[in-house]
PDB file of N, CA, C and O in Angstrom:
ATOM      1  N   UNK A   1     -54.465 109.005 225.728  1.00  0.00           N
ATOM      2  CA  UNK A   1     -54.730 108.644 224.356  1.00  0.00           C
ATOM      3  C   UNK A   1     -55.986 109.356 223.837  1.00  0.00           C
ATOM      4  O   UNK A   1     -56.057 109.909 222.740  1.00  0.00           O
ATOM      5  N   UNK A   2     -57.171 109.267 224.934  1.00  0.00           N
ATOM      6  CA  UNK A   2     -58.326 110.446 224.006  1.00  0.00           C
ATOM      7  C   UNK A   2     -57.921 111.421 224.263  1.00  0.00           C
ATOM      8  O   UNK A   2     -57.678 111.930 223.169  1.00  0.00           O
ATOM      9  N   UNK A   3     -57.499 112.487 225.445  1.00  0.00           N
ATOM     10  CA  UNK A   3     -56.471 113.750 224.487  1.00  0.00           C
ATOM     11  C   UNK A   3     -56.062 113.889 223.333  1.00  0.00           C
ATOM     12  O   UNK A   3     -56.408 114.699 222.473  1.00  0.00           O
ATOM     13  N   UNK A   4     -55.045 112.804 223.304  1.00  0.00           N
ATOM     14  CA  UNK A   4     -54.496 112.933 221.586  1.00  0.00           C
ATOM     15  C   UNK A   4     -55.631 112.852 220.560  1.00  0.00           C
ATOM     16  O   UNK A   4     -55.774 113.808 219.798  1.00  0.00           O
ATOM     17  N   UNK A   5     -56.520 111.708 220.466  1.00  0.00           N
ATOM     18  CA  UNK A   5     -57.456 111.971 219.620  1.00  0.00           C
ATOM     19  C   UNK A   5     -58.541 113.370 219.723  1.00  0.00           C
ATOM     20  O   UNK A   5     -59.056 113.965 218.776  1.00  0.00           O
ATOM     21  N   UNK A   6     -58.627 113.538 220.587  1.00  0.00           N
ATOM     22  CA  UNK A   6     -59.595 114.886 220.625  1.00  0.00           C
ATOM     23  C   UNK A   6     -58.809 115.794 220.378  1.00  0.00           C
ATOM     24  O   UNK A   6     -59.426 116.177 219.384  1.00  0.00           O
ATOM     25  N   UNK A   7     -57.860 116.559 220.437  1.00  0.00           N
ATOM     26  CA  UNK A   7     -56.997 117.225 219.880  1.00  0.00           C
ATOM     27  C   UNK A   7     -56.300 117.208 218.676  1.00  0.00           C
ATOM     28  O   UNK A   7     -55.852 118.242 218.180  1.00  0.00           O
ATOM     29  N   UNK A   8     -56.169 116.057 218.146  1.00  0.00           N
ATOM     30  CA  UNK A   8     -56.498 115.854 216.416  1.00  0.00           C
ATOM     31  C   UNK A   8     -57.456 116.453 215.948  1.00  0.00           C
ATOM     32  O   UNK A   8     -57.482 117.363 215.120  1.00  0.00           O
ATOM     33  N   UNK A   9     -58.499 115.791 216.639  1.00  0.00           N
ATOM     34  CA  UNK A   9     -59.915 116.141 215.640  1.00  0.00           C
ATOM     35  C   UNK A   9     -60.077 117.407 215.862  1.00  0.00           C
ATOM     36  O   UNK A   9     -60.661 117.927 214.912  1.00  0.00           O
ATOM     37  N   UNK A  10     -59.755 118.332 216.912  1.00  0.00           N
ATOM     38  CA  UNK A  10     -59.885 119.559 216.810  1.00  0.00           C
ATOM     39  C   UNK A  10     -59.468 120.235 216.059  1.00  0.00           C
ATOM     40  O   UNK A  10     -60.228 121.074 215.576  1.00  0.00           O
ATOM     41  N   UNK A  11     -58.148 120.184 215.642  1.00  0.00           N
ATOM     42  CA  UNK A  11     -57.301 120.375 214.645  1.00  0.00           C
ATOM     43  C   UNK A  11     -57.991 120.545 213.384  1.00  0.00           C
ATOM     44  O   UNK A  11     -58.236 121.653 212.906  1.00  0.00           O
ATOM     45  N   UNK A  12     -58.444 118.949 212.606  1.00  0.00           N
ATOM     46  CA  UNK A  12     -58.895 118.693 211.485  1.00  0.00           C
ATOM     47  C   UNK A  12     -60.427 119.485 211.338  1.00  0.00           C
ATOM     48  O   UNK A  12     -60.950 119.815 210.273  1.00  0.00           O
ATOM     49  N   UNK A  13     -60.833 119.633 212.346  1.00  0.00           N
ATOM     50  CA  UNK A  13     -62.181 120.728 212.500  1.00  0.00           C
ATOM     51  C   UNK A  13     -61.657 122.112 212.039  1.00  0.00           C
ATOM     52  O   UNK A  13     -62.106 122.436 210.940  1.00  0.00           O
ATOM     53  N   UNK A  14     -60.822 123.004 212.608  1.00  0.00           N
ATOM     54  CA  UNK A  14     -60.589 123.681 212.558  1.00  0.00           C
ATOM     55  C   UNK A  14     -59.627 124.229 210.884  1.00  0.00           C
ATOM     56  O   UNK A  14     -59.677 125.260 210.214  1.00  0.00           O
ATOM     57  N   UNK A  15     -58.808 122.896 210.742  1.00  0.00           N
ATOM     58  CA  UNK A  15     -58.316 123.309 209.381  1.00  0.00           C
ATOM     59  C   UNK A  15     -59.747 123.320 208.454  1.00  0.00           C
ATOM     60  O   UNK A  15     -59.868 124.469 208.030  1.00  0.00           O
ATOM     61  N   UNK A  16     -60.751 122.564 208.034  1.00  0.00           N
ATOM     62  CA  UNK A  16     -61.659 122.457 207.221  1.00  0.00           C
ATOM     63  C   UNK A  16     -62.789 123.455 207.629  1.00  0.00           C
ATOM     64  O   UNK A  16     -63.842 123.362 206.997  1.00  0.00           O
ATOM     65  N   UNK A  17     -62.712 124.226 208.431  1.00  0.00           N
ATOM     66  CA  UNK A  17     -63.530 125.368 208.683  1.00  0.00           C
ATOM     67  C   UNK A  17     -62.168 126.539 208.127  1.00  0.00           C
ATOM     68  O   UNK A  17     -62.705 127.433 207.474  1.00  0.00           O
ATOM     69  N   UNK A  18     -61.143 126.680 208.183  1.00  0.00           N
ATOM     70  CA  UNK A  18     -60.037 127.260 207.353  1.00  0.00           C
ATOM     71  C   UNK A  18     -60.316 127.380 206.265  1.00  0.00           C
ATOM     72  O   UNK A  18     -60.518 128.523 205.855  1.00  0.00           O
ATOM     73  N   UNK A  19     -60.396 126.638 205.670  1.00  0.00           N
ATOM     74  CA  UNK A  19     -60.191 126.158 203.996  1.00  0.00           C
ATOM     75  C   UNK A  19     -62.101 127.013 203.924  1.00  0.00           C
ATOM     76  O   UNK A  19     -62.414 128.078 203.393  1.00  0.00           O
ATOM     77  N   UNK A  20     -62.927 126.090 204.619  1.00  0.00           N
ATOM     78  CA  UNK A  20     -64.280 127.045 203.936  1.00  0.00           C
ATOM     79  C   UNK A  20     -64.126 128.656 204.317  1.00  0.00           C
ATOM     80  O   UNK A  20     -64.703 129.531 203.672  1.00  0.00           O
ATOM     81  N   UNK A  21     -63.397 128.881 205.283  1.00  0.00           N
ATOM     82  CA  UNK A  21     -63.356 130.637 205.586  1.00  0.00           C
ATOM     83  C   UNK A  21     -62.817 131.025 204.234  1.00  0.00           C
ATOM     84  O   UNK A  21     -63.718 131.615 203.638  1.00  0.00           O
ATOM     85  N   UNK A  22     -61.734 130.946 203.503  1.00  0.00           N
ATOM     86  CA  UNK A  22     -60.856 131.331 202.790  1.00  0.00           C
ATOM     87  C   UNK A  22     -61.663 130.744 201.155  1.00  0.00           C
ATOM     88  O   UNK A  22     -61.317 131.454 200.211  1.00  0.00           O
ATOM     89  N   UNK A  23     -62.220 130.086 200.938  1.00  0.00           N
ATOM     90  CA  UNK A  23     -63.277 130.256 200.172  1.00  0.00           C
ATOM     91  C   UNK A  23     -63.805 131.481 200.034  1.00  0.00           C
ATOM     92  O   UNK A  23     -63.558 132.444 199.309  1.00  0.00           O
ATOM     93  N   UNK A  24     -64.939 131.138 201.264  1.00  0.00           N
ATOM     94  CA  UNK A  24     -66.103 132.449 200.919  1.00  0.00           C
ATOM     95  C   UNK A  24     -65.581 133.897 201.013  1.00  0.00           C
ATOM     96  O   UNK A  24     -66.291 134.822 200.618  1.00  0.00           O
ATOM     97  N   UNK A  25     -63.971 134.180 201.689  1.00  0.00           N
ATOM     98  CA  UNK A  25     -63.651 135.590 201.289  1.00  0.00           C
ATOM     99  C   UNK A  25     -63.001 135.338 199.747  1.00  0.00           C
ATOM    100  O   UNK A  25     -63.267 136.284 199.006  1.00  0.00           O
ATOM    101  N   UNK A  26     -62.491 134.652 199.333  1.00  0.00           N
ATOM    102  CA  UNK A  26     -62.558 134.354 197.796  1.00  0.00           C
ATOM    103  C   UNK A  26     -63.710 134.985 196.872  1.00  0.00           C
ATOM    104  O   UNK A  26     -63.455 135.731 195.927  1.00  0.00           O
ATOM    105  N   UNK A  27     -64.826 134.655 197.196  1.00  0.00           N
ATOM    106  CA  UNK A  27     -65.854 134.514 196.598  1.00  0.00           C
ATOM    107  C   UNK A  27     -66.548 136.058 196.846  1.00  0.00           C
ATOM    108  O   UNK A  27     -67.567 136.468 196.290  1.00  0.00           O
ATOM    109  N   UNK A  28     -65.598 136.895 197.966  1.00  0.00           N
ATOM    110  CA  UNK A  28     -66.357 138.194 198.004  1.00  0.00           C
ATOM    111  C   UNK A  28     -65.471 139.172 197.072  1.00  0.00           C
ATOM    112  O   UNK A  28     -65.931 140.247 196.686  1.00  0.00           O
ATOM    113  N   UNK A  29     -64.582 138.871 196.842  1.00  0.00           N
ATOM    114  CA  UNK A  29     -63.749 139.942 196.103  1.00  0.00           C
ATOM    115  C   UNK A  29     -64.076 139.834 194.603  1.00  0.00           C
ATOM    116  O   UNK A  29     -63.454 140.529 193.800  1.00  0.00           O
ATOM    117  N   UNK A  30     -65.103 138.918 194.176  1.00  0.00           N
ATOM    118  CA  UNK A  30     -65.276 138.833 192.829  1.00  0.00           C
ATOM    119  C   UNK A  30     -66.268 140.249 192.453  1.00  0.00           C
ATOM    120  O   UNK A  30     -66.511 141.145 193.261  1.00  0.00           O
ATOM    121  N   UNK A  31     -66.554 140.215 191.624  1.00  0.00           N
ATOM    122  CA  UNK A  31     -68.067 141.026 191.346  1.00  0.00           C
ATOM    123  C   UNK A  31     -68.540 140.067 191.292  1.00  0.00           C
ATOM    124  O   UNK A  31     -68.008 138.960 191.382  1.00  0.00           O
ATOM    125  N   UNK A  32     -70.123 140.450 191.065  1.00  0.00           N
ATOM    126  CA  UNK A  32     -71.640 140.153 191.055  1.00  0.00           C
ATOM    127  C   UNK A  32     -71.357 139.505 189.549  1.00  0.00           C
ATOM    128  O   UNK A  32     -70.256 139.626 189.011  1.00  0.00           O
ATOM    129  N   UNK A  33     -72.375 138.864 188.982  1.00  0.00           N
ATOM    130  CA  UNK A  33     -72.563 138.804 187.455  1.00  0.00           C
ATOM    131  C   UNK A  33     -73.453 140.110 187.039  1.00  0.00           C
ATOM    132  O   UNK A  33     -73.473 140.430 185.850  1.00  0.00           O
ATOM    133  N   UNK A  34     -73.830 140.498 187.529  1.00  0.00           N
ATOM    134  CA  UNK A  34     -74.783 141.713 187.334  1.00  0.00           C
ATOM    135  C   UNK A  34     -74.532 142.946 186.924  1.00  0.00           C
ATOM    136  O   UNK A  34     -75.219 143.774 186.326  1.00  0.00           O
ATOM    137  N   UNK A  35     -72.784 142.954 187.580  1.00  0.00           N
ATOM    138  CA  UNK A  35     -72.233 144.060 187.726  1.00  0.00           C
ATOM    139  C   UNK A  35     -71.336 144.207 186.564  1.00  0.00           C
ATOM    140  O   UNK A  35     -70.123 144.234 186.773  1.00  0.00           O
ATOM    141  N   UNK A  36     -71.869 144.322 185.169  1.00  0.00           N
ATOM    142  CA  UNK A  36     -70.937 145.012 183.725  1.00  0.00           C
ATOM    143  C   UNK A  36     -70.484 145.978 183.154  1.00  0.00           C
ATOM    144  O   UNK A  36     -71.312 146.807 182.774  1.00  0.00           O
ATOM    145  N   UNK A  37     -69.743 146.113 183.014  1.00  0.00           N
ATOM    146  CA  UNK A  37     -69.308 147.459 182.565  1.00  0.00           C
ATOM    147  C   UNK A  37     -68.369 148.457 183.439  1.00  0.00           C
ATOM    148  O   UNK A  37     -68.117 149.616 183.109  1.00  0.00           O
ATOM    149  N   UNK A  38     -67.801 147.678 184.844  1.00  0.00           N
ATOM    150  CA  UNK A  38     -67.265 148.540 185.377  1.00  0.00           C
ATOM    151  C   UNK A  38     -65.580 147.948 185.388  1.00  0.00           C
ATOM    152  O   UNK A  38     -65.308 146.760 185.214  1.00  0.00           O
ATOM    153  N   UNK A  39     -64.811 148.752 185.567  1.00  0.00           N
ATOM    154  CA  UNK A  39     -63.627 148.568 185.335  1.00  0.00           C
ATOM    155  C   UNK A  39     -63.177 147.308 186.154  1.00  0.00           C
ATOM    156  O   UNK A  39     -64.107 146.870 186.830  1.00  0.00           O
ATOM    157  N   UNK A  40     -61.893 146.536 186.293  1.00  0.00           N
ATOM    158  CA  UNK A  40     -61.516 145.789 187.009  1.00  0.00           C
ATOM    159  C   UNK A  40     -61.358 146.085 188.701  1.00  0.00           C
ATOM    160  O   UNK A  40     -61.783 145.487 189.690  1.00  0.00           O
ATOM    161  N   UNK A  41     -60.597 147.213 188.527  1.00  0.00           N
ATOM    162  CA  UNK A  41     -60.053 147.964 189.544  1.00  0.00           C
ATOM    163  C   UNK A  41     -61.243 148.719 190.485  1.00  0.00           C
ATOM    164  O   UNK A  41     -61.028 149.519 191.396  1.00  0.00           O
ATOM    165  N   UNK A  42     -62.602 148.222 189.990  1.00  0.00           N
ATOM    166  CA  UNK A  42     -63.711 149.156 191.089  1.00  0.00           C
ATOM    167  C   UNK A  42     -63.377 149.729 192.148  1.00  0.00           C
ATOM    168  O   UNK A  42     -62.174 149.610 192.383  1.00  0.00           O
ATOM    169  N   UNK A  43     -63.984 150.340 192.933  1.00  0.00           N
ATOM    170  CA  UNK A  43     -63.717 150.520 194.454  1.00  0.00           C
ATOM    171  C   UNK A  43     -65.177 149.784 195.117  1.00  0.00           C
ATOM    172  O   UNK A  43     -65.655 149.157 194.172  1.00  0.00           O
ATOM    173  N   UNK A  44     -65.858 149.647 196.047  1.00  0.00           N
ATOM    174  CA  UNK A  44     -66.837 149.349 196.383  1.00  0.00           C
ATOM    175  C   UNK A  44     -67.966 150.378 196.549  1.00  0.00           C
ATOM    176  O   UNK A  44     -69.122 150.263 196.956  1.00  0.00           O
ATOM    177  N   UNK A  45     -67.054 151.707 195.976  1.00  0.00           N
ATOM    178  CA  UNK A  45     -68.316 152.837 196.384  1.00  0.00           C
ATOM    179  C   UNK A  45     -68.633 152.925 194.812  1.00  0.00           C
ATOM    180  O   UNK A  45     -69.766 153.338 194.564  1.00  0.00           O
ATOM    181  N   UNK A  46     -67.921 152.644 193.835  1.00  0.00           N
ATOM    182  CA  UNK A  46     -68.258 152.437 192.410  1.00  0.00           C
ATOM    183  C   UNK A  46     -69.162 151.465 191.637  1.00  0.00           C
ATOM    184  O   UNK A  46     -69.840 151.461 190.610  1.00  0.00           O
ATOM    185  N   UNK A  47     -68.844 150.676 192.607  1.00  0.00           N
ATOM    186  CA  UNK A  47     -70.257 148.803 191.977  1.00  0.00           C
ATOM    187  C   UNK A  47     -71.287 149.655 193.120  1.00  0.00           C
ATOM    188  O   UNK A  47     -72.362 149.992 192.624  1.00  0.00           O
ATOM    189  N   UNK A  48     -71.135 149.939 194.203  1.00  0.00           N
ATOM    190  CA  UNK A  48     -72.512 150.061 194.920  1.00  0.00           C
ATOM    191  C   UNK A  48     -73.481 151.014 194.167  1.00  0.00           C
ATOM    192  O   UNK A  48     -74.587 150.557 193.877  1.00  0.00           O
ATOM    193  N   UNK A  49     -73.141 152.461 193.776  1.00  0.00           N
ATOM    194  CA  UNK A  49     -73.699 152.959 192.718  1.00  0.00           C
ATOM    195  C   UNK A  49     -73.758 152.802 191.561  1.00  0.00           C
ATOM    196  O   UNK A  49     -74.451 153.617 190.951  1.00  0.00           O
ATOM    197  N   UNK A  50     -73.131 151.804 190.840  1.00  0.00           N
ATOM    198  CA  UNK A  50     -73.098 150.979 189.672  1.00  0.00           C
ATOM    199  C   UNK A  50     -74.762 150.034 190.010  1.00  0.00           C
ATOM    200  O   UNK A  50     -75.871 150.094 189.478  1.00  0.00           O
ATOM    201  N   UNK A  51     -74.469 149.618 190.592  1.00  0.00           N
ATOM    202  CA  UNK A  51     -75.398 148.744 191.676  1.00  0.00           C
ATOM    203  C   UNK A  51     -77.318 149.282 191.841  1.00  0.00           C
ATOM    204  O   UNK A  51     -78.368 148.894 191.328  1.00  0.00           O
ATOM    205  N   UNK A  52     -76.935 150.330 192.831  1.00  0.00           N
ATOM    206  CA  UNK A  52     -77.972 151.269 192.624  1.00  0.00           C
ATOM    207  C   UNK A  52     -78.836 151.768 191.200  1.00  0.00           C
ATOM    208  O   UNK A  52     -79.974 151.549 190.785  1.00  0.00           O
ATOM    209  N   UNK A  53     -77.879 152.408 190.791  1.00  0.00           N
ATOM    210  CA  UNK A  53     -78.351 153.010 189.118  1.00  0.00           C
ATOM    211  C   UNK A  53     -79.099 151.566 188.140  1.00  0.00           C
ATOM    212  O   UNK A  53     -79.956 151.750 187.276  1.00  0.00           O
ATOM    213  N   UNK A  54     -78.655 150.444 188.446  1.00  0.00           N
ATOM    214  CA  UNK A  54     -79.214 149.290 187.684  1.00  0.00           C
ATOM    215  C   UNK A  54     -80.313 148.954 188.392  1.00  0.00           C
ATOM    216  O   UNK A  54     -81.146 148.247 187.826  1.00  0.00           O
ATOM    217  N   UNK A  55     -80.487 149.274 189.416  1.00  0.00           N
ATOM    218  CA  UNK A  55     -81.796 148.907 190.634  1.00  0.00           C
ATOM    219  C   UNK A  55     -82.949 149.336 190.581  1.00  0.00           C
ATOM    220  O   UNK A  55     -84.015 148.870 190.983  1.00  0.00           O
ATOM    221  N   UNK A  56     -82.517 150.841 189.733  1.00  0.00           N
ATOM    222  CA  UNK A  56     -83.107 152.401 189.679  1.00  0.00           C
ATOM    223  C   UNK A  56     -83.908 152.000 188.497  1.00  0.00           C
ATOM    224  O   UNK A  56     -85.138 151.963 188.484  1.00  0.00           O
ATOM    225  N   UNK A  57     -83.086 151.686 187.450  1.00  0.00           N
ATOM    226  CA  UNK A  57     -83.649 152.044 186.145  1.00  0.00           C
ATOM    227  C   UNK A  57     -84.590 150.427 185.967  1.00  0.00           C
ATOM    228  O   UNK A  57     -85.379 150.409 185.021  1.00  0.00           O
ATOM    229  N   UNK A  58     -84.504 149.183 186.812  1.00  0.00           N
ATOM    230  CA  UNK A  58     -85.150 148.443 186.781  1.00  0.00           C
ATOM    231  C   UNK A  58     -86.425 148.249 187.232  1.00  0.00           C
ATOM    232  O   UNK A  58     -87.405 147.575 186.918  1.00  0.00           O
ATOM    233  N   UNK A  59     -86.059 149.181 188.204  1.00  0.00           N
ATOM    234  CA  UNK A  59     -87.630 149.494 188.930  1.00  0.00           C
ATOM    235  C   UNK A  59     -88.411 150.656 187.761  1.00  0.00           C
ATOM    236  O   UNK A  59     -89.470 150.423 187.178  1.00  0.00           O
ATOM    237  N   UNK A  60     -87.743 151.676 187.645  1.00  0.00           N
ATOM    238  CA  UNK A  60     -88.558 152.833 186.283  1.00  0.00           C
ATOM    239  C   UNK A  60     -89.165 151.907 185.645  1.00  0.00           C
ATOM    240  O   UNK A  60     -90.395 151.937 185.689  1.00  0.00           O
ATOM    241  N   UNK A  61     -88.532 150.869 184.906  1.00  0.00           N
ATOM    242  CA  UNK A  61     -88.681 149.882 183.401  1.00  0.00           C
ATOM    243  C   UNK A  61     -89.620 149.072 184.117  1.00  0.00           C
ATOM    244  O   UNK A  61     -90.076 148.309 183.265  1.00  0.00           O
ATOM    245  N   UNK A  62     -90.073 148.861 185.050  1.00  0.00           N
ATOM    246  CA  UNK A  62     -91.260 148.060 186.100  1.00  0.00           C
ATOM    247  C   UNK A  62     -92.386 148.720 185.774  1.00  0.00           C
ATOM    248  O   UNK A  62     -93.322 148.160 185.203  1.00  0.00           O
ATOM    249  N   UNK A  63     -92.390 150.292 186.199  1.00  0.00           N
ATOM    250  CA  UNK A  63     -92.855 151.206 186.544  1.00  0.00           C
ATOM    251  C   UNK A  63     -93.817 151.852 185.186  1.00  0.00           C
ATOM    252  O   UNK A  63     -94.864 152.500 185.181  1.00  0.00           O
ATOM    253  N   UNK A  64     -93.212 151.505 184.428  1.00  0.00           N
ATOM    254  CA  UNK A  64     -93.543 152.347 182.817  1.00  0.00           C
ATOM    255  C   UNK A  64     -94.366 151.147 182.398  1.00  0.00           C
ATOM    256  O   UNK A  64     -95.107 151.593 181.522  1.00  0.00           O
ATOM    257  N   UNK A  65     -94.572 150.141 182.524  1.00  0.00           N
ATOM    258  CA  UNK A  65     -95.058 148.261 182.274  1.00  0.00           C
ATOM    259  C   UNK A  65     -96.913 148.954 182.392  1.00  0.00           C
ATOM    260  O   UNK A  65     -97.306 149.590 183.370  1.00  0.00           O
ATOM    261  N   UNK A  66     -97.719 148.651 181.265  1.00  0.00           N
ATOM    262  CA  UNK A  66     -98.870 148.845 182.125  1.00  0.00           C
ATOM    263  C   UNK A  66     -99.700 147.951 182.481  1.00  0.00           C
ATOM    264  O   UNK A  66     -99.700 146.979 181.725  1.00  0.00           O
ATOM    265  N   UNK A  67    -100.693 147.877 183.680  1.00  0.00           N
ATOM    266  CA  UNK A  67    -101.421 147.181 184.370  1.00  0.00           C
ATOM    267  C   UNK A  67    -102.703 146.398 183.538  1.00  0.00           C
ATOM    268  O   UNK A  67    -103.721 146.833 183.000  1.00  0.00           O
ATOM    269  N   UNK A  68    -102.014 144.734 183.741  1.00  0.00           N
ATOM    270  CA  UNK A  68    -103.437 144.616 183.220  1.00  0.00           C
ATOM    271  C   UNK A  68    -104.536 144.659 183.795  1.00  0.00           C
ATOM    272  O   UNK A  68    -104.586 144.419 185.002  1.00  0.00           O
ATOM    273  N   UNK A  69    -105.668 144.971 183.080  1.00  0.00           N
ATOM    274  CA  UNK A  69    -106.970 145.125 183.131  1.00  0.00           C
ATOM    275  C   UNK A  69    -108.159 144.130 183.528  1.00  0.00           C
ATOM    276  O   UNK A  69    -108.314 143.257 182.675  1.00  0.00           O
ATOM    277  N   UNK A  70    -108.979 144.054 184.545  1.00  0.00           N
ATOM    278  CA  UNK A  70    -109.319 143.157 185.045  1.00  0.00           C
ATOM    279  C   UNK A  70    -111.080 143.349 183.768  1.00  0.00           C
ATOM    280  O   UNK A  70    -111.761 144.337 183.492  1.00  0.00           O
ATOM    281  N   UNK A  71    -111.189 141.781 183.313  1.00  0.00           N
ATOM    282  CA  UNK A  71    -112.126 141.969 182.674  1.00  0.00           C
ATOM    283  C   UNK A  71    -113.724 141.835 183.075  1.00  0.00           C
ATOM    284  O   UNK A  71    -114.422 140.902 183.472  1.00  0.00           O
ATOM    285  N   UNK A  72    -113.995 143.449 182.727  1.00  0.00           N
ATOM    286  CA  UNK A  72    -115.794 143.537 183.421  1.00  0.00           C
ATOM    287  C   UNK A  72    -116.603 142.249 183.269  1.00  0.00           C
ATOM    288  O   UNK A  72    -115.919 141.489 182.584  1.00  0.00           O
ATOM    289  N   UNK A  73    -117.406 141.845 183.504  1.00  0.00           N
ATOM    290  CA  UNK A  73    -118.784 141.010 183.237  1.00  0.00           C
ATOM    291  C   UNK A  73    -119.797 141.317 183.742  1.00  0.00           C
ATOM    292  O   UNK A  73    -120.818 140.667 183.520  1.00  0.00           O
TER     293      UNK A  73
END
């Protein structure tokens, strides 16, 4: 009889670790919110340099920002 129950519960372990696997690959095939402007059909070498280039020009737009000034006394 605990066979049977431990082998249930293994079961019910295993389906609900199922169900969260199949989630989170769900959740990888989406895009980013970040990622606009690129077609539906991306490839992953297209958002990654999609990706990049927004990384790029965020850091420039960082970069161009000027420093404030610490005040003498």
């Amino acid at each position: 009889m605990r066979a049977v129950f431990g082998v249930v519960g293994l079961l019910i372990v295993l389906a609900i670790v199922g169900v969260l696997a199949k989630k989170q690959m769900g959740a990888l095939t989406t895009a980013p919110a970040g990622m606009t402007g690129l077609p539906a059909g991306a490839t992953p070498q297209q958002q990654s340099q999609q990706l990049q280039k927004q990384i790029g020009q965020t850091v420039e737009s960082t970069l161009q920002q000027a420093r404030p000034m610490p005040d003498d006394k």
